[in-house]
PQR file of N, CA, C, O and H, with PARSE charges and radii, in Angstrom:
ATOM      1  N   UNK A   1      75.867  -9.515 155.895 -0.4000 1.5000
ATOM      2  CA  UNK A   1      74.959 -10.374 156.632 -0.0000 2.0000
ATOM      3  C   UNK A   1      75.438 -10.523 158.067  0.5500 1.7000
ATOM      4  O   UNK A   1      76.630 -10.570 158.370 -0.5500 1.4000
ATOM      5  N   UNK A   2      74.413 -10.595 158.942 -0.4000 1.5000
ATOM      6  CA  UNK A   2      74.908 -11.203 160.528 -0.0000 2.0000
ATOM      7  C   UNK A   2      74.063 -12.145 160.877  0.5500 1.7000
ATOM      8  O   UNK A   2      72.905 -12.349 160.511 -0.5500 1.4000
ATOM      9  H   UNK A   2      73.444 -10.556 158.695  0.4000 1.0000
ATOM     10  N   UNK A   3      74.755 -12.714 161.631 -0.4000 1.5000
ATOM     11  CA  UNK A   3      73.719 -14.134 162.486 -0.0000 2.0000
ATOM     12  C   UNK A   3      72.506 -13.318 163.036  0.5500 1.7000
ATOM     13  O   UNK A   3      71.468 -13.977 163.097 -0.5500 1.4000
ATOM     14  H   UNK A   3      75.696 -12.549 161.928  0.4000 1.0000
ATOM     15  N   UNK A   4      72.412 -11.891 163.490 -0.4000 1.5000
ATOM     16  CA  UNK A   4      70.913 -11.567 163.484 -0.0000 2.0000
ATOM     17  C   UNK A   4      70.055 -11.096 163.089  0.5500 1.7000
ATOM     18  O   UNK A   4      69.281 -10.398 163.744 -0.5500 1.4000
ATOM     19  H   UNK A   4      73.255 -11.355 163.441  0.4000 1.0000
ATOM     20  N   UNK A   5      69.939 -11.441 161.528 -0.4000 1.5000
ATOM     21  CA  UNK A   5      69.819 -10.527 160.688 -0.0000 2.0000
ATOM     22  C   UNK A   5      67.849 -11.119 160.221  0.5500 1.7000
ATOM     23  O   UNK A   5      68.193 -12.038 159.477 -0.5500 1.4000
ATOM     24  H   UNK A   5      70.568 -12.009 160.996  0.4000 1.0000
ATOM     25  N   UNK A   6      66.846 -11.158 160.195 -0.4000 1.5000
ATOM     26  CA  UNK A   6      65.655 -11.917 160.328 -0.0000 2.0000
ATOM     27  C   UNK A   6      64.931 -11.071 158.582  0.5500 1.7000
ATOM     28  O   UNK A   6      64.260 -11.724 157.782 -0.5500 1.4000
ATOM     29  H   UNK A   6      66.566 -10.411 160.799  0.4000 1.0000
ATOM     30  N   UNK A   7      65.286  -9.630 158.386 -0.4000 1.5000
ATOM     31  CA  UNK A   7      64.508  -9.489 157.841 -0.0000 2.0000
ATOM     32  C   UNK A   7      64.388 -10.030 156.296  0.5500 1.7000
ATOM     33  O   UNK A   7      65.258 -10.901 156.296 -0.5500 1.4000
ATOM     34  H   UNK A   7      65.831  -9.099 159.036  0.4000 1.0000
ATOM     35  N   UNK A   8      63.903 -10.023 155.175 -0.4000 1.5000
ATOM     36  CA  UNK A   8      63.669 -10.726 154.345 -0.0000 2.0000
ATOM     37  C   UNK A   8      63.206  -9.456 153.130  0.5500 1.7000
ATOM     38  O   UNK A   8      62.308  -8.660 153.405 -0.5500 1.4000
ATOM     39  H   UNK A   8      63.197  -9.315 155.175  0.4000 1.0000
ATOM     40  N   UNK A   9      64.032  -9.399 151.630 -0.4000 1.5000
ATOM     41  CA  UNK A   9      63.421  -8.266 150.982 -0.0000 2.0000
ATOM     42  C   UNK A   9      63.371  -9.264 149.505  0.5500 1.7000
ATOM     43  O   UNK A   9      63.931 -10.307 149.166 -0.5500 1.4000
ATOM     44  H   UNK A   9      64.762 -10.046 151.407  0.4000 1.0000
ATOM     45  N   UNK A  10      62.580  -8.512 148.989 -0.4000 1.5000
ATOM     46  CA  UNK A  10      61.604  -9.115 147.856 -0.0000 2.0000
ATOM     47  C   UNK A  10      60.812  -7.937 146.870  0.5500 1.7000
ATOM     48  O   UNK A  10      60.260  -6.913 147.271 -0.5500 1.4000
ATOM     49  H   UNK A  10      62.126  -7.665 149.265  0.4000 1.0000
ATOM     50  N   UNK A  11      60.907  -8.301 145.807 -0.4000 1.5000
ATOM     51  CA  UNK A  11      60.371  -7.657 144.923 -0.0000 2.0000
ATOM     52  C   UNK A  11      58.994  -7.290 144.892  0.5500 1.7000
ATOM     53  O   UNK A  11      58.311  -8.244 144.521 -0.5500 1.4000
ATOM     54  H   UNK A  11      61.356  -9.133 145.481  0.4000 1.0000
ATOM     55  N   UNK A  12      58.070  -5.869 145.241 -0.4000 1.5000
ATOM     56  CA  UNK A  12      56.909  -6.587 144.644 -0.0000 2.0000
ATOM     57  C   UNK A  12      56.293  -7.194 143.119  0.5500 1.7000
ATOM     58  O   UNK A  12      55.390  -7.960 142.779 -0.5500 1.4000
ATOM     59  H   UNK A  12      58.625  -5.094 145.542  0.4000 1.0000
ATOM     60  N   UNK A  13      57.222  -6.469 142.517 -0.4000 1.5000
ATOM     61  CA  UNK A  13      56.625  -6.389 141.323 -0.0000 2.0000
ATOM     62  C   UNK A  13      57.318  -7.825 140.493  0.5500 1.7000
ATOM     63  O   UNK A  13      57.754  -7.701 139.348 -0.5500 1.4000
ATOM     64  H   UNK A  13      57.955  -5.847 142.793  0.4000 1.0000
ATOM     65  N   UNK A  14      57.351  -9.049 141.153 -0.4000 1.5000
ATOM     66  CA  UNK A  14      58.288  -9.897 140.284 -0.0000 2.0000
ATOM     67  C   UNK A  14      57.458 -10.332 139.058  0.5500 1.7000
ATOM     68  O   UNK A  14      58.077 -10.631 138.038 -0.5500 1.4000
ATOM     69  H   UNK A  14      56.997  -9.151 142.083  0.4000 1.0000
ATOM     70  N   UNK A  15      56.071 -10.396 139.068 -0.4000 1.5000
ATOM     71  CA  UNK A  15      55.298 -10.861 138.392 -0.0000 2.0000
ATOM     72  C   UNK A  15      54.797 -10.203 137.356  0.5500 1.7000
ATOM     73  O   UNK A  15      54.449 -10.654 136.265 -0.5500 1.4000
ATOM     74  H   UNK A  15      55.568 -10.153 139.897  0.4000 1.0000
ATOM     75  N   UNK A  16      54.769  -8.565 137.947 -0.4000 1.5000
ATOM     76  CA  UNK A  16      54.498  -7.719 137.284 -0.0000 2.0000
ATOM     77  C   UNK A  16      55.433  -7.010 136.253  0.5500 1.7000
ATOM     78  O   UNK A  16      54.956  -6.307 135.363 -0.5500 1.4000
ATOM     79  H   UNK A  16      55.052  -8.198 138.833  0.4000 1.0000
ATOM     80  N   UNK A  17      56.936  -7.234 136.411 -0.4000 1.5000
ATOM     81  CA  UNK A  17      57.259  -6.181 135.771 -0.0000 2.0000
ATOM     82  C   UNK A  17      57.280  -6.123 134.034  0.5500 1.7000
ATOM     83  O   UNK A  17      57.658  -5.111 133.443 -0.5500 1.4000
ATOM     84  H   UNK A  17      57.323  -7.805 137.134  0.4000 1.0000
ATOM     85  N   UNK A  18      56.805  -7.392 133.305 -0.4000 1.5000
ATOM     86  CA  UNK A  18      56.040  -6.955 131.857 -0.0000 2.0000
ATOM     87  C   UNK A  18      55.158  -6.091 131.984  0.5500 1.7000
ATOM     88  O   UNK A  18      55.268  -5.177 131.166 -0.5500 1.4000
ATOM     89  H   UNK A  18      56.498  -8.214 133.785  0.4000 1.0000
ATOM     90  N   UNK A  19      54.032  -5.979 132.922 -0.4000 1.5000
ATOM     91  CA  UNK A  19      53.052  -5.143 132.820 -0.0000 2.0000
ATOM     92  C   UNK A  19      53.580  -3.576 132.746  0.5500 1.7000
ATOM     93  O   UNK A  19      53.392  -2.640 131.969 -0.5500 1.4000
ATOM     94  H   UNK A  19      53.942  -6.721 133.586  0.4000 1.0000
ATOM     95  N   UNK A  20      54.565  -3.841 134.321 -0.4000 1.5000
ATOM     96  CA  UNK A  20      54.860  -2.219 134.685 -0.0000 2.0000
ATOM     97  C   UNK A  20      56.219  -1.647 133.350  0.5500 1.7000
ATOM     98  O   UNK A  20      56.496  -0.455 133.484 -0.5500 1.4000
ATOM     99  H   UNK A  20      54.718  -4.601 134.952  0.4000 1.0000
ATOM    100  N   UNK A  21      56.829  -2.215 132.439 -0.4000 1.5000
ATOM    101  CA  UNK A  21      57.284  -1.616 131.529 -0.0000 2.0000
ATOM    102  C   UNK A  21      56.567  -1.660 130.454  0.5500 1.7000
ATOM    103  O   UNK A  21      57.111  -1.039 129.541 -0.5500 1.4000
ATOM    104  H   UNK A  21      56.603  -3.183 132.330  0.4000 1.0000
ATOM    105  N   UNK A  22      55.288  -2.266 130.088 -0.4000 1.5000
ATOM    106  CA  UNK A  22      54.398  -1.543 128.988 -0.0000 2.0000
ATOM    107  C   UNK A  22      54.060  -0.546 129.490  0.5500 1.7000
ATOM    108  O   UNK A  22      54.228   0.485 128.839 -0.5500 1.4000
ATOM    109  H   UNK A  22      54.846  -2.771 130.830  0.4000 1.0000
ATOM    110  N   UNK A  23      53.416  -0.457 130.919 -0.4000 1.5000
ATOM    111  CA  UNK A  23      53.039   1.051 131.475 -0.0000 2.0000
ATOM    112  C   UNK A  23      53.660   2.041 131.003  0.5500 1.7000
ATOM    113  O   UNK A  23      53.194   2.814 130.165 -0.5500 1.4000
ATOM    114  H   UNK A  23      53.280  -1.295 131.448  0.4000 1.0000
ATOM    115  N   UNK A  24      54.945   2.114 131.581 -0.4000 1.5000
ATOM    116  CA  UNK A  24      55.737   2.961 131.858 -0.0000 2.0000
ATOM    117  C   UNK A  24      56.686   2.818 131.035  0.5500 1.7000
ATOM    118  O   UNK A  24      57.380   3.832 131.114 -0.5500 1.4000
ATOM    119  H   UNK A  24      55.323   1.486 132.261  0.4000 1.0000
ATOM    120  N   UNK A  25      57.274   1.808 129.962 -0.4000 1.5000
ATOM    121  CA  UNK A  25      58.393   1.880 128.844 -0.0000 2.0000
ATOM    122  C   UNK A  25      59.566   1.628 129.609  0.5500 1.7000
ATOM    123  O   UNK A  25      59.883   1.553 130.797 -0.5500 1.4000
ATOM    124  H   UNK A  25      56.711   0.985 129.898  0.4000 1.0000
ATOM    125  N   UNK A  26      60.162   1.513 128.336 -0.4000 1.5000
ATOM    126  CA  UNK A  26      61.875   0.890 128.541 -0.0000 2.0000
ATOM    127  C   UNK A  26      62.636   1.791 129.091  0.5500 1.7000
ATOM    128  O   UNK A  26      63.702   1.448 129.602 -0.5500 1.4000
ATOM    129  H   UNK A  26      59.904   1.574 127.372  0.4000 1.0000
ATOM    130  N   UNK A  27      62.245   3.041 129.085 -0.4000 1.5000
ATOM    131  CA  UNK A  27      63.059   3.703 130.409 -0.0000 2.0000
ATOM    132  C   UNK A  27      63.202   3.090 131.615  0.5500 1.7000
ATOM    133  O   UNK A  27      64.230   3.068 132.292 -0.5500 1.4000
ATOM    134  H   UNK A  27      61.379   3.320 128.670  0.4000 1.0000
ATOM    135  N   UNK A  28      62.026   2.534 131.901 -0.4000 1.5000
ATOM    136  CA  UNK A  28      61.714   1.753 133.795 -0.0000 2.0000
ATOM    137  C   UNK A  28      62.811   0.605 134.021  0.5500 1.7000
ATOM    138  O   UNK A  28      63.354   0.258 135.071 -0.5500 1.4000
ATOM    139  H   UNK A  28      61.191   2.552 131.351  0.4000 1.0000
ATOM    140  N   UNK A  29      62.952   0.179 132.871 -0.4000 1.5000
ATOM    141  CA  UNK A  29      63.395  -1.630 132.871 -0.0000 2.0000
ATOM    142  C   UNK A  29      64.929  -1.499 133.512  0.5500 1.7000
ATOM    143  O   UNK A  29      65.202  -2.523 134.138 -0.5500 1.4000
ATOM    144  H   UNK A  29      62.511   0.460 132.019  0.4000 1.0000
ATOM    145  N   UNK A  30      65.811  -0.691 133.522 -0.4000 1.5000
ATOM    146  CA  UNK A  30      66.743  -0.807 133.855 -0.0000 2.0000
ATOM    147  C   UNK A  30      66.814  -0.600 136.027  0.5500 1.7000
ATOM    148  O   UNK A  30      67.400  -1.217 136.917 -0.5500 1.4000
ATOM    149  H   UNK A  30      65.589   0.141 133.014  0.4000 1.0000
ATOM    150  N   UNK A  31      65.860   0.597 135.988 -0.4000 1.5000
ATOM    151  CA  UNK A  31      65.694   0.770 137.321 -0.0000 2.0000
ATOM    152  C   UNK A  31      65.407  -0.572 137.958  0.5500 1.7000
ATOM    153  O   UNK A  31      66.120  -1.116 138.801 -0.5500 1.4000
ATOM    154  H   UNK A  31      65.384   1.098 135.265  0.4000 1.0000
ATOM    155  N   UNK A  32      64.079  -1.124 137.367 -0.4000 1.5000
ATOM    156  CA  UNK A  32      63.792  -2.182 138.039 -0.0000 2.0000
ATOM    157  C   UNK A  32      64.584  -3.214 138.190  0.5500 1.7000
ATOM    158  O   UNK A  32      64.317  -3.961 139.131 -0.5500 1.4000
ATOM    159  H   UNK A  32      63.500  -0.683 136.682  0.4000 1.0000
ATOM    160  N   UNK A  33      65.863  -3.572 137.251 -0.4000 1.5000
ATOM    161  CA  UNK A  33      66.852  -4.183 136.881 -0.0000 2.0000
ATOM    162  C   UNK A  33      67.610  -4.132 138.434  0.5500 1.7000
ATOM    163  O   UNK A  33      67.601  -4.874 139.416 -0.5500 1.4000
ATOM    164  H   UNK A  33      66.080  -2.965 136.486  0.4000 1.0000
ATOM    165  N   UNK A  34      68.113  -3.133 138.165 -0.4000 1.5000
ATOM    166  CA  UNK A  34      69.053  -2.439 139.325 -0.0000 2.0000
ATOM    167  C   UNK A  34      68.365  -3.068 141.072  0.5500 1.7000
ATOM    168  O   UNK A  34      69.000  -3.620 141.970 -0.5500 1.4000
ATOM    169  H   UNK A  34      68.120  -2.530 137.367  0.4000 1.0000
ATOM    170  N   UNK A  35      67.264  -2.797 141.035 -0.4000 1.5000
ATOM    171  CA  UNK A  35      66.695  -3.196 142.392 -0.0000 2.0000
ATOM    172  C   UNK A  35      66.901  -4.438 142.379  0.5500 1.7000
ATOM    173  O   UNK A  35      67.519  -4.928 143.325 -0.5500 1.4000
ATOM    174  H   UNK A  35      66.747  -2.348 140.305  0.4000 1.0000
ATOM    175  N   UNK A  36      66.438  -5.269 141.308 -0.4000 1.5000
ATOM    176  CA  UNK A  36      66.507  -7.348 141.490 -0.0000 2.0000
ATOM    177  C   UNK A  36      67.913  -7.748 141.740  0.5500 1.7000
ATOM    178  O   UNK A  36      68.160  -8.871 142.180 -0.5500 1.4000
ATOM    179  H   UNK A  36      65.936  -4.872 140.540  0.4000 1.0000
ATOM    180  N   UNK A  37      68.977  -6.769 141.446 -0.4000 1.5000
ATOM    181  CA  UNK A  37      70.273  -7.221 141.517 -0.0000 2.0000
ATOM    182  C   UNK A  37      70.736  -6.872 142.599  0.5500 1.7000
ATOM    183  O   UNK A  37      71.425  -7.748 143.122 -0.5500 1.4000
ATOM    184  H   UNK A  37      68.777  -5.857 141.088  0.4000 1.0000
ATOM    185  N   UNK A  38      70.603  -5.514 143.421 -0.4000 1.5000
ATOM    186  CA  UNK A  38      70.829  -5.350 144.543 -0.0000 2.0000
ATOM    187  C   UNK A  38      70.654  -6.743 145.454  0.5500 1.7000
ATOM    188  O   UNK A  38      71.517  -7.497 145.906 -0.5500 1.4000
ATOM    189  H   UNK A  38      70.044  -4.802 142.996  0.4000 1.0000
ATOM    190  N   UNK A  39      69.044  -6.791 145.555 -0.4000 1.5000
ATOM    191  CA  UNK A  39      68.397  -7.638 146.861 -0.0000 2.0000
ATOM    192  C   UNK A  39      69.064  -9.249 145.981  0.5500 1.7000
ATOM    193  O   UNK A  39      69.508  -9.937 146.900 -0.5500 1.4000
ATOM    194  H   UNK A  39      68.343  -6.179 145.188  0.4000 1.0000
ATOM    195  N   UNK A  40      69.186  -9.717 145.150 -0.4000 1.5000
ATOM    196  CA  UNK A  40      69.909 -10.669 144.748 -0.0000 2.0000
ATOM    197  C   UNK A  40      71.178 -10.809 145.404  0.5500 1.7000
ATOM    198  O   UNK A  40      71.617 -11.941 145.602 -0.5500 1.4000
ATOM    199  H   UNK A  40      68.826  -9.158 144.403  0.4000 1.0000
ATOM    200  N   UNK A  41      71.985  -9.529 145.856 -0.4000 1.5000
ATOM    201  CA  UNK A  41      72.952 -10.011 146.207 -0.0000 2.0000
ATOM    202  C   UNK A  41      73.494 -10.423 147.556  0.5500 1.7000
ATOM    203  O   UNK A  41      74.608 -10.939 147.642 -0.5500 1.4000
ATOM    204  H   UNK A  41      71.628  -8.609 145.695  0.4000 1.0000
TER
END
């Protein structure tokens, strides 16, 4: 982080991602996993 740091990242899919792993199956769930924990940190 820096004091000029403005931008802001976010999931789109926070709402979605029950939907998008019936889509697409339990293969997806970990990827998407991986991204919420990144920007979490």
């Amino acid at each position: 982080m820096t004091a000029r740091t403005t931008a802001h990242l976010a999931t789109a899919l926070d709402d979605y991602s029950k939907e998008l792993v019936g889509a697409r199956g339990e293969e997806c769930a970990p990827y998407y996993q991986s991204v919420v924990t990144a920007i979490d940190r």
